[in-house]
C-alpha positions as CSV (number, residue, x, y, z in Angstrom):
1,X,-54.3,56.5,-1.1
2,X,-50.3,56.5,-1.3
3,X,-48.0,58.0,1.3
4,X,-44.6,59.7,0.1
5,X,-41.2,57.9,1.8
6,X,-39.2,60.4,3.1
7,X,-35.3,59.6,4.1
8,X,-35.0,60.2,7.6
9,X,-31.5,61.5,7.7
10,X,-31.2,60.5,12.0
11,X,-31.0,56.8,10.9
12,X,-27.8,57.4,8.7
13,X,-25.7,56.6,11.4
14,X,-27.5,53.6,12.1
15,X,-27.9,52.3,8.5
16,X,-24.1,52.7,7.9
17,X,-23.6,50.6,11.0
18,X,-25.8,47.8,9.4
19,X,-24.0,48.1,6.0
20,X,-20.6,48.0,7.8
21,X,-21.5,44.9,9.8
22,X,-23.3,42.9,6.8
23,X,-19.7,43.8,4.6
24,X,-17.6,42.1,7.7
25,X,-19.7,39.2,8.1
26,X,-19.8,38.8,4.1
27,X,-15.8,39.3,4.5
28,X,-15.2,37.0,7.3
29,X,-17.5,34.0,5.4
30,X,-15.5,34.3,2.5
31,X,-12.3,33.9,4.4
32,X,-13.4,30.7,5.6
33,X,-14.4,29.9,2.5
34,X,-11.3,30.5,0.9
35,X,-9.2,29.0,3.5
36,X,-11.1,25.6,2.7
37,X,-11.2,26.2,-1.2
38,X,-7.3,26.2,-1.1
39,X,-7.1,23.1,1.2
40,X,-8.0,20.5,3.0
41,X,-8.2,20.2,6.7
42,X,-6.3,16.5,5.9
43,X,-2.4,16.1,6.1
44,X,-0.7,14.1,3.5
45,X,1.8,12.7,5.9
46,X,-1.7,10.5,7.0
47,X,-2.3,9.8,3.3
48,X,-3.9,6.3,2.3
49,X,-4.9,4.8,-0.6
50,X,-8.5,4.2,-1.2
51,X,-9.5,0.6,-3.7
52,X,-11.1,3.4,-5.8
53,X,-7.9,4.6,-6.7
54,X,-6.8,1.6,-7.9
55,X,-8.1,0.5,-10.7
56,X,-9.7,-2.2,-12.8
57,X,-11.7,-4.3,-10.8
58,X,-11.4,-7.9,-12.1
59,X,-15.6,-8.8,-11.4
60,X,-16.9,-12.4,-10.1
61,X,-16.7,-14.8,-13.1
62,X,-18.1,-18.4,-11.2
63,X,-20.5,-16.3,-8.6
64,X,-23.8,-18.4,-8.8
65,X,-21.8,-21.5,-10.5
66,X,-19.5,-22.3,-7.6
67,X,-20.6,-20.7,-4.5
68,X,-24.2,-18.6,-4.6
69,X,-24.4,-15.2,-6.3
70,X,-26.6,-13.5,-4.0
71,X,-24.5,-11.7,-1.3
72,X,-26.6,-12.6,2.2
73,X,-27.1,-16.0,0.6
74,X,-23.5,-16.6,0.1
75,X,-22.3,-15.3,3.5
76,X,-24.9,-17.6,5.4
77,X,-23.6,-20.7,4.0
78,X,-19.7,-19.6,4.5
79,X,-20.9,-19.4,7.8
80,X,-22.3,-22.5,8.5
81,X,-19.0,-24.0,6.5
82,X,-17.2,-21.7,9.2
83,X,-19.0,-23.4,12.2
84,X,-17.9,-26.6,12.8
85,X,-15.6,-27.1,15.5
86,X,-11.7,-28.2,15.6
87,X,-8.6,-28.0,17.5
88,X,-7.0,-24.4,16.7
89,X,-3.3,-24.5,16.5
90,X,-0.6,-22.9,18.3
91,X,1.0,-20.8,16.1
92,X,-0.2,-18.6,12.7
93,X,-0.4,-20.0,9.7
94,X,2.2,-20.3,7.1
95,X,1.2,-21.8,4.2
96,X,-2.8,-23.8,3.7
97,X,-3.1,-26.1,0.9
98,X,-7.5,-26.1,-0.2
99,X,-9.5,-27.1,-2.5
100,X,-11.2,-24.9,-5.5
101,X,-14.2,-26.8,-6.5
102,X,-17.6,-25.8,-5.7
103,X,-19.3,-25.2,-2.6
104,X,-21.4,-27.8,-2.2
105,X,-18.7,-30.3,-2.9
106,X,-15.3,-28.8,-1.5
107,X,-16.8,-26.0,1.3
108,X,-16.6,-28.0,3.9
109,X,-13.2,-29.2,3.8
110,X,-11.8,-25.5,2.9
111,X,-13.6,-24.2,5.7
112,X,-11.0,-26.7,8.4
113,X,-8.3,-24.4,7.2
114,X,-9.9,-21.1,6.8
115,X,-10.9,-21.4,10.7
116,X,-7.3,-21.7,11.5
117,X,-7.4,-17.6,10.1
118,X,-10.0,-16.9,12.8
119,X,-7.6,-15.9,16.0
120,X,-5.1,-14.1,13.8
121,X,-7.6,-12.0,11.7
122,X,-5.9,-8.6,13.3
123,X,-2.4,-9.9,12.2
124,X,-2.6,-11.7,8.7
125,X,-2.7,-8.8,6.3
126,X,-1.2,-10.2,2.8
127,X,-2.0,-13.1,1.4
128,X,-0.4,-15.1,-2.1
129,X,-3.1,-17.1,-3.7
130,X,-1.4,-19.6,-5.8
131,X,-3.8,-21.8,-8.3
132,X,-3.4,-24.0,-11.4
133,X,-5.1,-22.5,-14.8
134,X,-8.1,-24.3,-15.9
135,X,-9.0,-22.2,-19.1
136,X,-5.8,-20.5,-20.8
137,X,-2.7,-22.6,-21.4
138,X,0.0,-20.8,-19.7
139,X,4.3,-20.8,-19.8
140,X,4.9,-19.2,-16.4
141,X,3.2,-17.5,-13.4
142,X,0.3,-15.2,-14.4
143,X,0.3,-12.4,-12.1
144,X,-3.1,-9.5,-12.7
145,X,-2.5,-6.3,-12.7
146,X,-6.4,-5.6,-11.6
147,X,-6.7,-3.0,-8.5
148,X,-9.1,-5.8,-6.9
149,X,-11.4,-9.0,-7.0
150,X,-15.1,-8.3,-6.4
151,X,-17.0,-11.0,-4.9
152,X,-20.5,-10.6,-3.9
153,X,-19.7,-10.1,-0.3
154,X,-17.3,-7.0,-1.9
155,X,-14.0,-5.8,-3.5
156,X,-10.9,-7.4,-2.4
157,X,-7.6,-5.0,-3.1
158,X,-4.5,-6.5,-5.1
159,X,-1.3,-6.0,-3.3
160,X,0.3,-3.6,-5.9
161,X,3.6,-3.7,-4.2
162,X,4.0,-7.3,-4.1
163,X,3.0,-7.5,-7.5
164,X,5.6,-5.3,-8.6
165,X,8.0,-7.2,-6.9
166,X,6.8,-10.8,-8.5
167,X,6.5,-9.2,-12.0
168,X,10.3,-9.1,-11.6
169,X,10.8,-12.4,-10.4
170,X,12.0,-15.2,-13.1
171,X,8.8,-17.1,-15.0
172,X,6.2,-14.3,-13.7
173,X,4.3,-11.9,-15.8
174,X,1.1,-10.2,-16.5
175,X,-1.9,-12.4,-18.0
176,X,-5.3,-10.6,-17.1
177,X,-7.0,-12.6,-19.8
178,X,-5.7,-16.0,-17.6
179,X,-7.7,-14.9,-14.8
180,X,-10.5,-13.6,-16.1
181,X,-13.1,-16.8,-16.2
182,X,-10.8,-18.6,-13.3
183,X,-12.4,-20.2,-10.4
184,X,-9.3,-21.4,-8.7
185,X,-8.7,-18.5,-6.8
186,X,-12.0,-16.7,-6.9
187,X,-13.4,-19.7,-4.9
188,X,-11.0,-18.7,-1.9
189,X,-11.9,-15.0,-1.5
190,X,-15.6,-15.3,0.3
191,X,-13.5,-17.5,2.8
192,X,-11.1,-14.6,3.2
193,X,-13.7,-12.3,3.6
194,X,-15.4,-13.8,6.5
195,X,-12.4,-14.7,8.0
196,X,-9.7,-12.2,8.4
197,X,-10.5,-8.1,8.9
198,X,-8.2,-6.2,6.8
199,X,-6.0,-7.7,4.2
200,X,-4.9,-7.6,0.4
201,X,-4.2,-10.4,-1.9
202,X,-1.7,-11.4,-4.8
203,X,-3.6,-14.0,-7.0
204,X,-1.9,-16.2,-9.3
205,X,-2.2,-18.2,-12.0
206,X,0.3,-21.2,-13.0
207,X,0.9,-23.2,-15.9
208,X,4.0,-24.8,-17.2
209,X,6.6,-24.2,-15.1
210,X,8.9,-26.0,-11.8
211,X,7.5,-25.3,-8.2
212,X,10.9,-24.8,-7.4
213,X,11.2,-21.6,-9.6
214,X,8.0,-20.6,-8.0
215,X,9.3,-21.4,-4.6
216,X,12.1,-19.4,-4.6
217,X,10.1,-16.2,-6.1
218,X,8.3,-17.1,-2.6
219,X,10.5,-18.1,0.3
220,X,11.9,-14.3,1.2
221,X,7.7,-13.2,1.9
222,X,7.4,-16.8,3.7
223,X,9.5,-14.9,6.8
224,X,7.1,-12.4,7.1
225,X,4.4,-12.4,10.1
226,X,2.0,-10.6,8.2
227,X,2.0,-13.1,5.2
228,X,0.1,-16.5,4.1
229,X,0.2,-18.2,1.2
230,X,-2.6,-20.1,-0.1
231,X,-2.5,-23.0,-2.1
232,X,-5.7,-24.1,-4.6
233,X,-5.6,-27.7,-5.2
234,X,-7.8,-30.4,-6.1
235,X,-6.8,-33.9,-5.3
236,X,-7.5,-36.9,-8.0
237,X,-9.9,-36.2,-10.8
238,X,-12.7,-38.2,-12.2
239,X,-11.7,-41.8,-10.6
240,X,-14.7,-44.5,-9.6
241,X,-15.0,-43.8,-5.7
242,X,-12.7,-47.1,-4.4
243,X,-10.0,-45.9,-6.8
244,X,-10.3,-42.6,-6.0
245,X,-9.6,-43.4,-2.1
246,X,-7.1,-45.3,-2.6
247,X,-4.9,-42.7,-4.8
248,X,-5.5,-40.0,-2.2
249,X,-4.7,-41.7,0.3
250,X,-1.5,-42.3,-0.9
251,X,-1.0,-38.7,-2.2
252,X,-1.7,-37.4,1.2
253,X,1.2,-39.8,2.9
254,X,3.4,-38.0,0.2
255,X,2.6,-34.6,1.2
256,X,2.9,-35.1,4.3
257,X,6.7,-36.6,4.3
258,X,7.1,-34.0,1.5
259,X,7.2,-36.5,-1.6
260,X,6.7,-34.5,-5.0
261,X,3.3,-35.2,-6.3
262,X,2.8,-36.5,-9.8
263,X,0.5,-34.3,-12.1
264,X,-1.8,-37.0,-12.1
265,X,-2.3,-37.1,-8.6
266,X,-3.5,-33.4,-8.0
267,X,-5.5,-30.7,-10.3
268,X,-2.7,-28.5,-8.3
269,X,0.8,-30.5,-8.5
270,X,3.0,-27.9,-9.3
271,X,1.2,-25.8,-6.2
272,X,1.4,-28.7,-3.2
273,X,5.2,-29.3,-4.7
274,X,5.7,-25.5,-4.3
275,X,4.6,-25.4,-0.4
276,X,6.6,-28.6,0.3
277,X,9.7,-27.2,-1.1
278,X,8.8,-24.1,1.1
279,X,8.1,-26.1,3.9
280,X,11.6,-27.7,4.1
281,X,13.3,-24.3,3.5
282,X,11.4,-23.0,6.2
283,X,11.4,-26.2,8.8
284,X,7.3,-26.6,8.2
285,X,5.8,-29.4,9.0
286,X,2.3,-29.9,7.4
287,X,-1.3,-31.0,9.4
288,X,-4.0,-32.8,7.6
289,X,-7.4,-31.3,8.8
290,X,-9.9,-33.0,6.5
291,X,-10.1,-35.2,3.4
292,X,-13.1,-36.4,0.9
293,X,-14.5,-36.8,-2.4
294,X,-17.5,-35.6,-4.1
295,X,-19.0,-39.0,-4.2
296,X,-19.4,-38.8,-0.5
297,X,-21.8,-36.0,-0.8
298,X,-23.9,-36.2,-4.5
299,X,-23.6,-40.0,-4.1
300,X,-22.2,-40.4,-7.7
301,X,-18.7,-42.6,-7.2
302,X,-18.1,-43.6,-10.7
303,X,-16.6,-40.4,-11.2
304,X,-15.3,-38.6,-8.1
305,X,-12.9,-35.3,-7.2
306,X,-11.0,-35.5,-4.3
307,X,-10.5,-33.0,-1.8
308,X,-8.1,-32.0,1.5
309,X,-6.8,-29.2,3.0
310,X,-3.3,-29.0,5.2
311,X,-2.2,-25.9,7.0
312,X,1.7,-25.7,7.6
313,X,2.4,-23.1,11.3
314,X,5.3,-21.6,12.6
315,X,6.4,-19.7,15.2
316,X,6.1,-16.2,14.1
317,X,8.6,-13.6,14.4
318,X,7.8,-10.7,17.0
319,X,5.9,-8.1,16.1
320,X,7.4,-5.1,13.9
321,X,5.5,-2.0,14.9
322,X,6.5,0.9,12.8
323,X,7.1,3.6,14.7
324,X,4.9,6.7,14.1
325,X,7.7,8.8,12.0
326,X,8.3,5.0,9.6
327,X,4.3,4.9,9.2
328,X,4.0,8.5,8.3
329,X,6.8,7.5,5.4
330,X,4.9,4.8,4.4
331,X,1.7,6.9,3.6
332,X,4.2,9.8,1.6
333,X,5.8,7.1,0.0
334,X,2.0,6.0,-1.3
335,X,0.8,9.3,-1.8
336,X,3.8,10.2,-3.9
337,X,3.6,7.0,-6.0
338,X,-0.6,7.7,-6.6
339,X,0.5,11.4,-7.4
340,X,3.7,11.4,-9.4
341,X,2.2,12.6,-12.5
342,X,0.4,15.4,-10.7
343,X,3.0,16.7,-8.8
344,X,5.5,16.8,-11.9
345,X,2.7,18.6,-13.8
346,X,2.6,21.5,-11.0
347,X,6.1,22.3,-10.8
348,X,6.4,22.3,-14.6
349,X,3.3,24.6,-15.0
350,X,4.9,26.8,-12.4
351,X,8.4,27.0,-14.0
352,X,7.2,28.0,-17.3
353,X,4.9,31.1,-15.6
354,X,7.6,31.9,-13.0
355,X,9.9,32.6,-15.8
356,X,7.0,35.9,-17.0
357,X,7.0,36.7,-13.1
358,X,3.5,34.7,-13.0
359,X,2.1,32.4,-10.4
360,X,0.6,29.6,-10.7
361,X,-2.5,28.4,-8.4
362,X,-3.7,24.8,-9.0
363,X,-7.1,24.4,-9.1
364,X,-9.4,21.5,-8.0
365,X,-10.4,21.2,-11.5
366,X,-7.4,20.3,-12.7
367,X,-6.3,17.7,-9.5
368,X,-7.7,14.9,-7.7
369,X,-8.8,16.1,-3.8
370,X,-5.7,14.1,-2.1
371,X,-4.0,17.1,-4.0
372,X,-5.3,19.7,-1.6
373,X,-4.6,17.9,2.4
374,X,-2.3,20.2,3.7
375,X,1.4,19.2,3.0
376,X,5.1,20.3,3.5
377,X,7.4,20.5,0.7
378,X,10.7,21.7,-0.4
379,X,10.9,22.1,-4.3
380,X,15.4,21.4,-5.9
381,X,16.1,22.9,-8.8
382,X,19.5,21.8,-10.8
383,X,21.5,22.8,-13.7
384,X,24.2,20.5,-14.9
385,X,24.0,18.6,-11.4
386,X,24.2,22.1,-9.9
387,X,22.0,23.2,-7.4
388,X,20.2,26.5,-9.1
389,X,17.6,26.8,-6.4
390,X,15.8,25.8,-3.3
391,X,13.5,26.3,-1.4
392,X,11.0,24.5,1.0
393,X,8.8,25.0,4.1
394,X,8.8,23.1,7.0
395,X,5.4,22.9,8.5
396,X,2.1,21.3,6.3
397,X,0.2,25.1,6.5
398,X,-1.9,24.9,3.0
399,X,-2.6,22.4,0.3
400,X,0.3,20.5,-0.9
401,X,-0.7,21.4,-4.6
402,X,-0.3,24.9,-3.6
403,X,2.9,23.9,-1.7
404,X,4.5,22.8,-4.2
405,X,3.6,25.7,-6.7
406,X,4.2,28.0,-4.5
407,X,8.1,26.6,-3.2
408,X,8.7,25.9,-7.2
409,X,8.0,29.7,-7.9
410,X,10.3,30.6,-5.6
411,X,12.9,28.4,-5.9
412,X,13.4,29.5,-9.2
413,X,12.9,33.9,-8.5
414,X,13.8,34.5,-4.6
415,X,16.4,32.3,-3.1
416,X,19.1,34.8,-3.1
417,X,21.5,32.7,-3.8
418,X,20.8,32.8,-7.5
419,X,19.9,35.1,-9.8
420,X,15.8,34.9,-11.0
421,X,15.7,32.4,-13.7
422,X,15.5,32.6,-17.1
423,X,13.4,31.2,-19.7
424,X,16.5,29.6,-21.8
425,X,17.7,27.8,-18.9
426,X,14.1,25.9,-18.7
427,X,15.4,23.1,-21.0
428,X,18.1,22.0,-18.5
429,X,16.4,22.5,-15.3
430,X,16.1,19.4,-13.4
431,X,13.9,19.5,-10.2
432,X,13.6,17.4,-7.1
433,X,9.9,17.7,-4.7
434,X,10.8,16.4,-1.2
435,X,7.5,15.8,1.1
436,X,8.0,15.7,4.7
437,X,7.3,14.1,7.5
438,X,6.4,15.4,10.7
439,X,9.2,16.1,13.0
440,X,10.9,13.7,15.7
441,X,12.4,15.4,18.7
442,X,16.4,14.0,19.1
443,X,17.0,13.0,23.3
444,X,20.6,13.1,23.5
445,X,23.2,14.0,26.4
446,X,26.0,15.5,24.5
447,X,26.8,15.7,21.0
448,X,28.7,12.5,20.8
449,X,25.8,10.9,22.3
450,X,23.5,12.9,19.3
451,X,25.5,11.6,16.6
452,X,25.2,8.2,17.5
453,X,21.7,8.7,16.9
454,X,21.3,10.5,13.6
455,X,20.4,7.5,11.2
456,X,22.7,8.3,8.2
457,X,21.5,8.3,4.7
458,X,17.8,9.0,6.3
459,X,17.2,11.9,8.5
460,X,16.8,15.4,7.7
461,X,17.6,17.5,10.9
462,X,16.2,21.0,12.3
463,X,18.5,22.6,14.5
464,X,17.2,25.2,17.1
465,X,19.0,27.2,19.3
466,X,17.1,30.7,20.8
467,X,16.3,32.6,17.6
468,X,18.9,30.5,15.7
469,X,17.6,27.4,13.4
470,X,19.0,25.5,10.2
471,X,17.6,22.5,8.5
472,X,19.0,19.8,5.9
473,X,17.3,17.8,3.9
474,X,18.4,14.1,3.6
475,X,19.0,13.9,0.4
476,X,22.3,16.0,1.9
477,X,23.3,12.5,2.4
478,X,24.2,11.9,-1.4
479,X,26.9,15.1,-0.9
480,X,28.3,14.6,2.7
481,X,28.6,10.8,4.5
482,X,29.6,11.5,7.9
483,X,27.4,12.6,10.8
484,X,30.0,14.4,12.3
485,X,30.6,16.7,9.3
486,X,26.2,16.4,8.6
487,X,26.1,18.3,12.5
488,X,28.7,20.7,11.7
489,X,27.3,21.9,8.3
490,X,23.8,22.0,10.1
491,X,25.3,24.4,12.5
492,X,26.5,27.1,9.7
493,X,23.4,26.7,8.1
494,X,21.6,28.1,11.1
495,X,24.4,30.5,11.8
496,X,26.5,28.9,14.7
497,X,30.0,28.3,14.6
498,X,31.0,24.7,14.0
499,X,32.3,24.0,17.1
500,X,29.5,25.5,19.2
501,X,27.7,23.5,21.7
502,X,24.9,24.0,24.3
503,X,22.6,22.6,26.6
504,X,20.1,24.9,25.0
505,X,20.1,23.2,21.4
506,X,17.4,21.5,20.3
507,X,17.5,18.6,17.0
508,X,14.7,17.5,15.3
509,X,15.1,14.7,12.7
510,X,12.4,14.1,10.0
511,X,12.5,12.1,6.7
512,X,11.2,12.8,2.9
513,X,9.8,11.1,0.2
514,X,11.1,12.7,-2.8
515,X,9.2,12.9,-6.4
516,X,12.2,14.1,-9.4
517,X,11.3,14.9,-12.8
């Protein structure tokens, strides 16, 4: 038996109601939705680089051979090297000269040194590894332009910026295919792992060339507190045991009254010769912590390596803390170097649709997710070296992608200033994309006392003043070199006259990290 459905026309009211409040909530979850698909809850200004963004990975090559390849197995016995007790010194380490051979023969005597890391693990956060070339004849320094060195106990980042600055240095270039079977440095990294917390390395690779050159490349990243450098070395080389002894003995009583080393004496001459001549630059004096031989632990002496290790401390310069505004730079400065490519890309996508009155949205498709933390940009455009547009805004309120399409579009159609450009001026439009920083509040007493504060050449400053506000960028520092003359243009910008003061005014500085085409 069936039963007919009739409409019950009282219930209208109620069924609209329904209908009205499913639409809202439907409405209201695709506001959210959107709000998250066009950015991230993240602001650039905290922007870090992550070792997967760096890339290749030079793998282990002597895990298994040298030290063991199994990760838990490997970080036991670095422990047990770690364990044995010795005086700690008073100040941080400078320089540690260590053997490269493997585990079972040299551990031990590495380990003296690497303890000396132990108590300024927080602090030591770079670290040159400099070690002979056992397997590709070299002219030079080989630097590697890998991302990071994977051990079994994990990836260990390159020091891109160092890097940079060595590749430009006399005798040093890239030779990837130098470290890719070494053991010289790979030897040291376990040691590193278990012994400081957060660090990045510069490994390289020597061949024929004068410590001194090397040296010098060195001595200005010597000064720094957050720096070591690490010296592979091996001592004498395939001697009968009493031989053996004898010639490292001697060798150590050159080191330590910083006597050039012969080749013959160390499988790392041109290394020890390198810290020595740092040493005396630097008023160094080195500490022996252990010697031996490998015929004291396989028993074999008619045929022996030797090994030692020496650290060379100093007192360390105080502390530089960056201050919140520098470290904020620090991470634009790094997120604009990662993203150049992309953020060029934008603005040239956007010219060429602003010019048909079109906007263009970036897409998540199209750009990495750093792309879419919330940023603050302002986006230059110049013709001939003259300024054709500009415009920016000042607080990070959507995805820097966006941003930066968004500013670009206008820049080149709204700031009334200029006419809407056109699509033949395209050609010569050269653009500028200036990230910013969050903002510092200025304390001053008076105005002389504020423009002995603005640091020239770097801030951008907000002016506020009731419903009155300007801003300059910093790059206003190429076109005008006086603070003084800086304030007073700041002033008309937000409307005031140039000799206008209160007590009411409020200044603001903040800096930029600018990408140009």
């Amino acid at each position: 038996m069936s039963e007919n459905f009739e409409f019950d026309k009282r219930n209208l009211p109620k069924y609209i109601l329904l209908f009205i409040v499913a639409i809202t909530i439907i409405l209201l979850n695709f506001y959210f939705i959107k709000d998250y698909i066009s950015s991230n809850s993240n602001l650039i200004k905290d922007y870090s680089l992550r070792d997967e963004d760096i890339t290749p990975t030079r793998e282990a090559a002597v895990s298994g051979l040298f030290y063991p390849a199994d990760a838990y197995q490997l970080e036991t016995d670095v422990d047990g090297y770690l364990k044995t007790v010795i005086s700690p010194i008073s100040y941080r380490p400078q320089i540690m000269i260590v053997p490269h051979a493997g585990y079972m023969y040299s551990a031990e005597v590495a380990a003296k040194a690497y303890q000396q890391l132990i108590p300024f693990s927080g602090k030591i956060k770079k670290i040159i590894i400099l070690g002979p070339s056992h397997r590709v004849n070299i002219k030079g320094v080989a630097l590697s332009s890998a991302g990071g060195f994977r051990t079994p106990l994990g990836r260990v980042s390159t020091d891109k910026e160092l890097t940079e600055y060595f590749s430009q240095q006399k005798g040093f270039t890239f030779n990837n295919f130098a470290h890719k079977d070494e053991h010289a440095i790979e030897v040291q990294l376990p040691f590193l792992q278990k012994t400081l917390s957060d660090f990045t390395i510069v490994p390289m690779l020597y061949g024929n060339i004068n410590s001194d050159t090397i040296a010098k490349a060195l001595s200005p990243l010597l000064k720094k507190d957050d720096t070591l450098l690490i010296i592979s070395a091996d001592l004498s080389h395939y001697l009968d045991l009493n031989e053996a002894v004898k010639q490292d003995a001697q060798t150590i009583d050159m080191v330590n009254s910083g006597e050039n080393l012969k080749n013959h004496q160390s499988c790392g001459a041109t290394g020890i010769n390198t810290a020595m001549y740092l040493a005396k630059t630097h008023s160094l004096k080195p500490k022996l912590l252990d010697i031996s031989n490998s015929g004291e632990v396989s028993g074999v002496t008619d045929s022996v390596v030797g090994y030692a290790s020496w650290i060379y401390a100093g007192e360390p310069e105080l502390d530089k803390q960056l201050s919140p505004l520098e470290q904020e730079v620090e991470n634009l400065t790094n997120f604009a170097r990662h993203n150049m490519k992309h953020i060029t890309d934008i603005v040239t996508k956007s010219l060429s649709l602003a010019v048909e009155h079109k906007h263009y949205i970036p897409t998540r498709d199209e750009y990495p997710n750093s792309l879419f933390d919330k940023g603050a940009s302002f986006v230059t455009l110049k013709i001939d070296n003259k300024l054709r547009g500009c415009i920016g805004s000042l607080l990070p309120s959507q995805a820097i992608a966006t941003d930066i399409a968004d500013n670009t579009y206008s820049a080149a159609m709204a700031d009334e200033r200029f006419s809407p450009l056109q699509q033949n001026e395209l050609a010569n439009i050269r653009f500028t994309v200036s990230l910013l920083s969050g903002y510092e509040r200025i304390s001053f007493k008076s105005e002389e006392d504020l423009l002995n504060k603005i640091v020239k050449g770097k801030d951008g400053l907000v002016i506020r003043d009731g419903d009155r506000q300007g801003v300059l960028l910093p790059s206003v520092w190429n076109e005008i070199t006086d603070s003084k003359e800086f304030l007073t243009t700041l002033k008309i910008k937000a409307g005031l006259s140039p000799s206008y003061w209160s007590d009411n005014i409020k200044i603001f500085r903040f800096r930029t990290v600018e990408v140009n085409e």
